[in-house]
N, C-alpha and C positions, 0 to 999 in steps of 0.2 A: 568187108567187101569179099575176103575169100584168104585160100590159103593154098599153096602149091610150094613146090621143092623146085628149089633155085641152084642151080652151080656156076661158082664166080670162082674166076681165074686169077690166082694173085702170085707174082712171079711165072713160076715155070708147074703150077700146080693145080687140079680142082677141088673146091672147095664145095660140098655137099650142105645146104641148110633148108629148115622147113620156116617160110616165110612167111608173114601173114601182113594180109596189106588193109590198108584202111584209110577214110578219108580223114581229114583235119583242114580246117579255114581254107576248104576249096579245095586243097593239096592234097594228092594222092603220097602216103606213105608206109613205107616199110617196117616189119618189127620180126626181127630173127625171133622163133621160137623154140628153135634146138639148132645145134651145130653137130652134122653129124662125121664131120672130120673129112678128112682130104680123100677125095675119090680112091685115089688108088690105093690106100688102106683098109679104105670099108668094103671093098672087092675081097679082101683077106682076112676079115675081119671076122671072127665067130661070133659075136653079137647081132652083128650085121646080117650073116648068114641064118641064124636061127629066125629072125625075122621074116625074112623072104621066105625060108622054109614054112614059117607058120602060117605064111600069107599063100605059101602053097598049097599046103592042108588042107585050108580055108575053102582057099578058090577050087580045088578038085583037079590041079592042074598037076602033070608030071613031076615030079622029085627031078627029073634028069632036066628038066629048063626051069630052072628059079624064075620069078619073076624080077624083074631089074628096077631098082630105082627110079629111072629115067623115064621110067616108061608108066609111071603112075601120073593119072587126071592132075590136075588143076586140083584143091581141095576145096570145100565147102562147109562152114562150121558152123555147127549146133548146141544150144546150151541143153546139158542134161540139172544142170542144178538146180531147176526146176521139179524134178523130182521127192528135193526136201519139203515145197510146201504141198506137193501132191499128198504128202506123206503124212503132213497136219490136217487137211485137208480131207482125207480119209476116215483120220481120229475125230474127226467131229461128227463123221457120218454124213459129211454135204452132200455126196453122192448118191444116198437114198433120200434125204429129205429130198434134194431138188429133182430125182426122179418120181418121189409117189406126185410133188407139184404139178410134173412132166402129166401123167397119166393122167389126173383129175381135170387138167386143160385140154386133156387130148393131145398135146403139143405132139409133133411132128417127128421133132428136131433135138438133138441129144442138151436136152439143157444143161446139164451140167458140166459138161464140157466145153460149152459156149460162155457160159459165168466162170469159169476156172481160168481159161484166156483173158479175158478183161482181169481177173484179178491178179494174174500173172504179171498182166502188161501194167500194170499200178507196181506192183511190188519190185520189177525188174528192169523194165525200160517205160517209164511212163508216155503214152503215148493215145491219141484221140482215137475211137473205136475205127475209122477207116485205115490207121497206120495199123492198127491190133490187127484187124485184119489182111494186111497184105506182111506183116512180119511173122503168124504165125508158124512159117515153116520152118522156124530158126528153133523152136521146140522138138527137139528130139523126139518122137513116141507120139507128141501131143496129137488129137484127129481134129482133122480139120474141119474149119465152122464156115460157114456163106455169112457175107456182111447184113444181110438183110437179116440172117437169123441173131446176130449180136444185138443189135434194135430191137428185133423183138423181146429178144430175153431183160431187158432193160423196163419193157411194159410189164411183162410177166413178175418181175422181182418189186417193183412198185408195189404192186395187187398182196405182194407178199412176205412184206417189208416185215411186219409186226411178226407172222409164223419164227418164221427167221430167226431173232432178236433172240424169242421165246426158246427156241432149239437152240442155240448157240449157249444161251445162259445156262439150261437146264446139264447141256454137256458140260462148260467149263465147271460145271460143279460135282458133276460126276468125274472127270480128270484131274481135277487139281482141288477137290474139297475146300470148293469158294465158300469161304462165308463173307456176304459180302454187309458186314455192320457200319461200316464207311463209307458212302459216295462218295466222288469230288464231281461237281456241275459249272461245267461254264459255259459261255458261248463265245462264238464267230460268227464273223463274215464271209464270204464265197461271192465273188465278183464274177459278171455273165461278158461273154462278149456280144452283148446283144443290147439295143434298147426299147426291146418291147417287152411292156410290164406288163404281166398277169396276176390271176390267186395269189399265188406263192411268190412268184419274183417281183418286186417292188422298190422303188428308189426309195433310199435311206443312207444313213451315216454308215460310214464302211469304216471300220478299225484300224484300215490303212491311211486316213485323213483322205479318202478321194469320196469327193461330192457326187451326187446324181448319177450315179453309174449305175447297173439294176444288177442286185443282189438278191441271195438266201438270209438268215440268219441261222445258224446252228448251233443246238444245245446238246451239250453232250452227257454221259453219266460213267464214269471210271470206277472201276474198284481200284483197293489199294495200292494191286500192282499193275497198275495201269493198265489192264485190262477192258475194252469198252463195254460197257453194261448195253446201253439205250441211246437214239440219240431219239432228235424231234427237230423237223424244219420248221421254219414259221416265215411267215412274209417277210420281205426284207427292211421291212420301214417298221419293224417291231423293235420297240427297245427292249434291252437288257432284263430288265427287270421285269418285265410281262410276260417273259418266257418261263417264270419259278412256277406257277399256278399250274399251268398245264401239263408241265415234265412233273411237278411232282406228284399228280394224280398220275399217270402213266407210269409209273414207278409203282405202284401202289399197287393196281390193279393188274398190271401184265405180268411183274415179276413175282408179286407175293411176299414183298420185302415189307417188313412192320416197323422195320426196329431200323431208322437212317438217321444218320449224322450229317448233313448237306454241308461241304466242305467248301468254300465257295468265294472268288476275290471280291473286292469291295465296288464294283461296279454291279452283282446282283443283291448288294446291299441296301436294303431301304428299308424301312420300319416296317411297310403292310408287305414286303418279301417275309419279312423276320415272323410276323406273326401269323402268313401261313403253313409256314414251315411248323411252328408252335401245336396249330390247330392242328393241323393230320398225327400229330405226337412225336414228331421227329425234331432232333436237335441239330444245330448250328455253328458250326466255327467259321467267321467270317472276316474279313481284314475291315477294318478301321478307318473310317474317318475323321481321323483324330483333331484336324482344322478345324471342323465344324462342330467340337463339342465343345461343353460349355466352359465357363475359366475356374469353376472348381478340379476338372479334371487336368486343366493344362497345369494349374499350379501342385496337381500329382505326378505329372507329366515330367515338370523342370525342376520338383524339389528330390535332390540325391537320396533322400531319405527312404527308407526300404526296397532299394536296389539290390540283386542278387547277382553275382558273376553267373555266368553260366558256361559250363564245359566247353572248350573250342579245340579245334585241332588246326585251325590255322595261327601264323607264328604272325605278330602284330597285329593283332585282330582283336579289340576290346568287345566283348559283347556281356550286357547284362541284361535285367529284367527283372520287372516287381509286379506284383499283383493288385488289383481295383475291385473292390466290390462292386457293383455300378446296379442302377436299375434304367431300363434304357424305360423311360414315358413319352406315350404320346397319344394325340388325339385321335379317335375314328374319325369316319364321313357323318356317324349317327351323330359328334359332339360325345361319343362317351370315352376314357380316358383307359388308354391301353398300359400296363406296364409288363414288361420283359425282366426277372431275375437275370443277371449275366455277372459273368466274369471277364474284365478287360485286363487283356495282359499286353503291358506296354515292353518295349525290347528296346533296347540302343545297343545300336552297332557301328564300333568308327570304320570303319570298313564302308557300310554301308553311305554314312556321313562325309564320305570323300565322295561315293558316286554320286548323291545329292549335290553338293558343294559345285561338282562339276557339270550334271544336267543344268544345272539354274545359270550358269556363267553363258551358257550355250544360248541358252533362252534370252538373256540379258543382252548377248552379241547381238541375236536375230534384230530384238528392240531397237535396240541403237541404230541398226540398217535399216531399221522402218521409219525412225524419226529422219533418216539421211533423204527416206524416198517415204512420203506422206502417202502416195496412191497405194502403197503397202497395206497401209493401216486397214483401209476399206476390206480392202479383199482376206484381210487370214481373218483367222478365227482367233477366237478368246482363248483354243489349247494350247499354243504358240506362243511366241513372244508376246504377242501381245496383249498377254497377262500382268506384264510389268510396267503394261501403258496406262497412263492416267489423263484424262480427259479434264481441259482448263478452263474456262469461258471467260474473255475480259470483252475486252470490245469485238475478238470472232475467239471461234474454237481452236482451241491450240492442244499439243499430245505433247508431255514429258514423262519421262522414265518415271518412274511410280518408285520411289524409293522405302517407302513406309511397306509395300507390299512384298520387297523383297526381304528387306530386316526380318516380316512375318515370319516367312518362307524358312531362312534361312536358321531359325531357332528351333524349327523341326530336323534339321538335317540328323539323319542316321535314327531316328523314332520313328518305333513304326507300333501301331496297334493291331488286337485281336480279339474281339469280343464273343463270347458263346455262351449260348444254354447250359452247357455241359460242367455246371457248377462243383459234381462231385470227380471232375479228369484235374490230375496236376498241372500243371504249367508245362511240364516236359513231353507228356502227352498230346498237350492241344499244341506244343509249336511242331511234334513230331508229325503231329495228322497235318496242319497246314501246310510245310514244307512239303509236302507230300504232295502240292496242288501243282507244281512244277511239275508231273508227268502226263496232266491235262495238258499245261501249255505247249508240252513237248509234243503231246496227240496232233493239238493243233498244227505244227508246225511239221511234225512229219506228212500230215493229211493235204497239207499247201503246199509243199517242197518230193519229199520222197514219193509222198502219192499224190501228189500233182493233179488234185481235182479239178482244179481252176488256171486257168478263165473254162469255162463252159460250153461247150458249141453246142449241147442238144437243146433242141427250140422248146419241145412241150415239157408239159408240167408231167408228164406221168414219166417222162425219160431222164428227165434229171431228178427226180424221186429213184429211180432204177439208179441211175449212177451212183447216188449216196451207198446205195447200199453195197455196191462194187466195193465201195470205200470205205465201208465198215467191213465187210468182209476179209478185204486186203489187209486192212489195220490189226482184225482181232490175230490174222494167222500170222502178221510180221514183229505181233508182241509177245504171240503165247511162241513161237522160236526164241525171242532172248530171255522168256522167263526158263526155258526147256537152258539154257545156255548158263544161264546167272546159276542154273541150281548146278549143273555141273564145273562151276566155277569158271566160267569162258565170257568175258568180259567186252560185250560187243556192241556198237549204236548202229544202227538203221542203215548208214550209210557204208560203213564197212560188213555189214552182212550182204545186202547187195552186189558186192565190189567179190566178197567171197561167192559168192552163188553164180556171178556172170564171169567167172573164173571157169565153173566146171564147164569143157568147151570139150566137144567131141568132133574132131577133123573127118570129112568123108568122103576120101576117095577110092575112085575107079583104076582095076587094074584087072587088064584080059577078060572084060565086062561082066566083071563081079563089082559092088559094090560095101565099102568097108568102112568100120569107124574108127578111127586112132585117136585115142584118149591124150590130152594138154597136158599139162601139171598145172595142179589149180592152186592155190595159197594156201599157207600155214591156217587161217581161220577156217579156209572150204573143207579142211580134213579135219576139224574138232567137230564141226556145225555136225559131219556125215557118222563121227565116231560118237558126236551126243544121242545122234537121234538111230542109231544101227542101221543106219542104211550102205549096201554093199556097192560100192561104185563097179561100173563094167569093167568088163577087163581091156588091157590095154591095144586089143585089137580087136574089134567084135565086127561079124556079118551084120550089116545093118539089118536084115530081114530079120536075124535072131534077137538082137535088141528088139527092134519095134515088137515082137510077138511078146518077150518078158513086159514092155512098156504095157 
């Protein structure tokens, strides 16, 4: 809400502090951010004094009347830590792509400037393009944008989605000498607050378990270090596996990549995914359905026999693994008989075998709750509990706990499979590239949470196509910072870089109608993030006219 210098009386004393207030659950409060000691000290005080003199300097005002503490504005704070991703932001050259975009549309209106806001406000306060708009002046430097020009740039970025992708990739390969011989590809959901269905947005199964809502579907493409390649929307009542065809022609064609390994969880798993993937020349590590294969492999599956420990670094952690020749066969649509060379490599982990053990006891409660209350049964679905329901018929229909399907169940506990093309990679290598699918999921979950795409307010289709790309954009500059980070050895998630960057806070007040910025202390992380990437923070009392011209 703001920041001013407070003097509280304790005993027979005053007590000098720069206070910053703010709201919480309604509640207006208080948070000391420097104590600058007892009044009639800091009057004597040569730290004190050098300040005021410097604030004299500043202001042009007499050496022979200091300006006085008491006599400064109310303050008002600004994030400059914003300036880190201007600074990526830069390295990509967004600022000429999106200006020759600017000129070829004729546009008006500083687009780049107006897209650097929206992906600011993803990256730092996530917030809907009308709050981006009335928060922008919490940006130090940043110029300000008219709400109607954020909308527009959201059409503009639509129209421009693909350019984009193409510049982005071509740059991370010129700064960080991508080779990107690995994809990892999955998809999501993106839920609307809306329920009118279009093209693009369409009722369908949402990953969250929420029925008939109107969603996106999103596929995405990562290199190894999680980096975004590509994404692709598709209607929302697209399943999973209908998405492999399309992304992986666009892969092909935009990026110029020949040579892909589709890295990919076992819900883009299906035999005619497996054999597109085959057809374009690109090979596959994919996870396992190992329930539904046949009982020569389970009896590979359950017999101890060519089991290998494999390296762990956690302590009670059994993990092994053995190797399958396998050929995966099956039918086309023509009747003609497909077969897949593969490697399955089966893993057991007690580890794992305990969080099994314990999702299925979870499942088994729910059941038991459903037998208690029967109108249950109707309403869940088959991924729920009542998977352990079996249906009875004597003289009417009756439901008991399905006990034969839990026994199944529970013989897989801690087995997990992985099948691929990549016959001549070792075992150490395909669980090293699948592990690795864990920085997709992560994409995912920073894209829902830290950039907080969703729920969706904007209505058209050509405006939430803009917004995605906000969101790849936001994404690729808040991963290519922790890889700029991991190589300097600084160890940081998503969430504490944020926390570091809305740290760097610049207080700005008014004294003898000058205006000033006074520099915070920002966290132990906001000073590696600035000392990775050489960026020189202001000095600890700056003319704001002088900032904003270096801005």
């Amino acid at each position: 809400m703001g920041m001013f210098i407070k003097i509280s009386k304790v005993n027979n004393y005053q007590y000098v502090q720069l206070v910053r207030s703010y709201r919480e659950n309604n509640t207006t409060k208080h948070e000391v951010l420097f104590n600058f000691g007892r009044l009639d000290e800091i009057q004597n005080n040569p730290s004190m004094q050098r300040l005021a003199l410097r604030l004299t300097e500043l202001s042009g005002l007499s050496r022979q009347s200091p300006p006085s503490l008491t006599d400064m504005s109310e303050a008002q704070m600004f994030n400059w830590g914003w300036f880190v991703y201007r600074r990526l932001w830069q390295k990509f050259g967004l600022d000429g792509i999106l200006s020759s975009i600017q000129k070829a549309g004729k546009t008006q209106f500083d687009l780049s400037s107006a897209c650097l806001l929206m992906v600011l406000q993803h990256l730092l306060n996530p917030a809907s393009k009308l709050r981006s708009y009335q928060q922008q002046v919490r940006y130090a430097g940043l110029p300000n944008v008219k709400l109607h020009n954020l909308y527009r740039t959201l059409d503009i970025l639509c129209s421009h989605k693909e350019l984009l992708e193409t510049r982005m990739f071509e740059a991370n390969r010129s700064l960080f000498n991508m080779q990107v011989d690995v994809v990892f590809y999955d998809v999501t959901t993106f839920s609307f607050e809306s329920v009118k269905a279009d093209s693009l947005r369409d009722f369908g199964f949402s990953k969250d378990c929420k029925f008939k809502e109107v969603q996106v579907v999103l596929g995405m493409f990562i290199d190894c270090e999680g980096r975004p390649v590509g994404y692709e929307l598709f209607p929302g009542n697209t399943f999973d596996g209908k998405t492999m065809e399309k992304a992986l022609a666009v892969i092909e064609k935009r990026f110029g990549i020949h040579r892909v390994i589709i890295v990919a969880d076992r819900g883009l798993n299906s035999k005619l995914n497996l054999k597109r993937i085959t057809d374009k020349g690109y090979g596959y590590i994919v996870a396992s359905r190992l329930k539904n294969m046949g009982q020569k492999v389970h009896d590979e599956i359950f017999s101890p026999q060519g089991y290998q420990e494999l390296d762990n670094q956690e302590e009670d952690t059994q993990i092994r693994y053995k190797i399958i020749d396998y050929t995966n066969t099956f039918r086309l649509e023509d009747g003609s008989i497909c077969t897949l060379p593969e490697k399955l490599i089966i893993t057991y982990s007690s580890k794992r075998a305990k969080k099994d053990n314990a999702d299925r006891n979870r499942l088994i409660e729910k059941a038991q709750k459903m037998l208690e209350n029967k109108a249950l049964i109707k309403a869940s679905s088959k991924r729920g509990g009542k998977k352990y329901l079996r249906e009875v018929t004597d003289n009417e229909t009756e439901w008991v706990l399905d006990s034969e399907a839990v026994a199944r169940d529970e013989k897989f506990d801690g087995y997990y499979g992985i099948q691929t093309s990549e016959t001549m990679l070792s075992a150490g290598q395909v669980l090293d590239a699948y592990h690795t699918l864990w920085k997709i999921e992560e994409s995912f979950r920073i894209m829902k949470s830290t950039l907080e795409v969703r729920p969706i307010f904007h209505w058209t289709e050509e405006r939430i196509k803009g917004h995605f790309v906000i969101c790849f954009l936001a994404f690729l500059l808040e991963r290519t910072l922790e890889i700029h980070l991991k190589q300097a050895r600084v160890e940081a998630s998503p969430e504490s870089i944020r926390e570091a960057l809305n740290s760097l806070q610049l207080a700005q007040i008014e004294l003898e109608e000058k205006k000033y910025f006074i520099k915070t202390k920002g966290t132990e992380l906001s000073t590696k993030v600035l000392r990775t990437l050489k960026i020189q923070p202001p000095r600890n009392v700056t003319p704001v006219e002088k900032l904003l011209l270096e801005t």
